[in-house]
N, C-alpha and C positions, 0 to 999 in steps of 0.2 A: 460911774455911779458915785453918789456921795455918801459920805456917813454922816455919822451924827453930828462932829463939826464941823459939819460943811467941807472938808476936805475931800477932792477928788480920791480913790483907790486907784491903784495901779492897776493893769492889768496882766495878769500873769505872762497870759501867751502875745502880747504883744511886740511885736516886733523880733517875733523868732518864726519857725516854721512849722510850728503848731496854729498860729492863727489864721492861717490858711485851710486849716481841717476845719472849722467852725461854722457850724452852719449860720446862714445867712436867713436866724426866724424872723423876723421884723417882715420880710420877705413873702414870706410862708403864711401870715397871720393875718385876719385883717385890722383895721383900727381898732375897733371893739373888744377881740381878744388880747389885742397890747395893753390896752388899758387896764381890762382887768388881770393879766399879769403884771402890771407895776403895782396896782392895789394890794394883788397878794404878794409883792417881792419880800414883804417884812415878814411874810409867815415860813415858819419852817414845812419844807415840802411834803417830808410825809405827815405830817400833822392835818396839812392841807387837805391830803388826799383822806386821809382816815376822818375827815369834817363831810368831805361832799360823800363818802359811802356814806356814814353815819346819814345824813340827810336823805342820801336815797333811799336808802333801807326805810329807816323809820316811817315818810312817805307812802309806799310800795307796802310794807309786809306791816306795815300800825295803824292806820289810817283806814278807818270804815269809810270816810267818802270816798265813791267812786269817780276817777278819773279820767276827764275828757281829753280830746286827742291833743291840744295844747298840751297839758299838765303832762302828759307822757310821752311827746317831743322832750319839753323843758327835763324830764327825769333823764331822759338819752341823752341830752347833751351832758348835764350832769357828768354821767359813767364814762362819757367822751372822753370831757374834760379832766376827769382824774387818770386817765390811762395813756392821756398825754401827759401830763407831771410826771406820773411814775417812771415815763419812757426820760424826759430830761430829767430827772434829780438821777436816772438808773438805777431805779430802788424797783424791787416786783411787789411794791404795797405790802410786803411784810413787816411785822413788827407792832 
């Protein structure tokens, strides 16, 4: 990963025998949600997550239009997607 000038980070667990415990999500993912985890890499994670409830919520419990079965797919993927963050940063959305 690079930083801001352009310099490679190291990585921690590289080349010891903790990088072997890492999962393999690239794997796990398909192209579309890699992507948009690199889009959010600069956001802080539970920030992230407390964005997409705030959106769901607001959505779901503020919103006098009612919701077709699209639009309530898209809210579930939402909650998906925040309970996957939570599960990688290991934070339980508190805070």
């Amino acid at each position: 990963m690079l930083h801001s000038k352009g310099q490679e980070k190291s990585c921690p667990n590289c080349g010891n025998a903790n990088a072997q415990s890492v999962p393999k999500i690239p794997q796990m993912l398909s192209p579309a949600q890699i992507q948009l985890l690199d889009y959010a890499d600069a956001l802080d994670g539970p920030d992230l997550v407390q964005s997409l409830k705030l959106l769901h919520n607001i959505t779901v419990y503020h919103s006098s239009e009612p919701l077709d079965e699209a639009e309530k797919d898209a809210l579930y993927s939402i909650k998906v997607l925040w309970e996957c963050i939570e599960r990688i940063i290991g934070d339980g959305g508190e805070g």
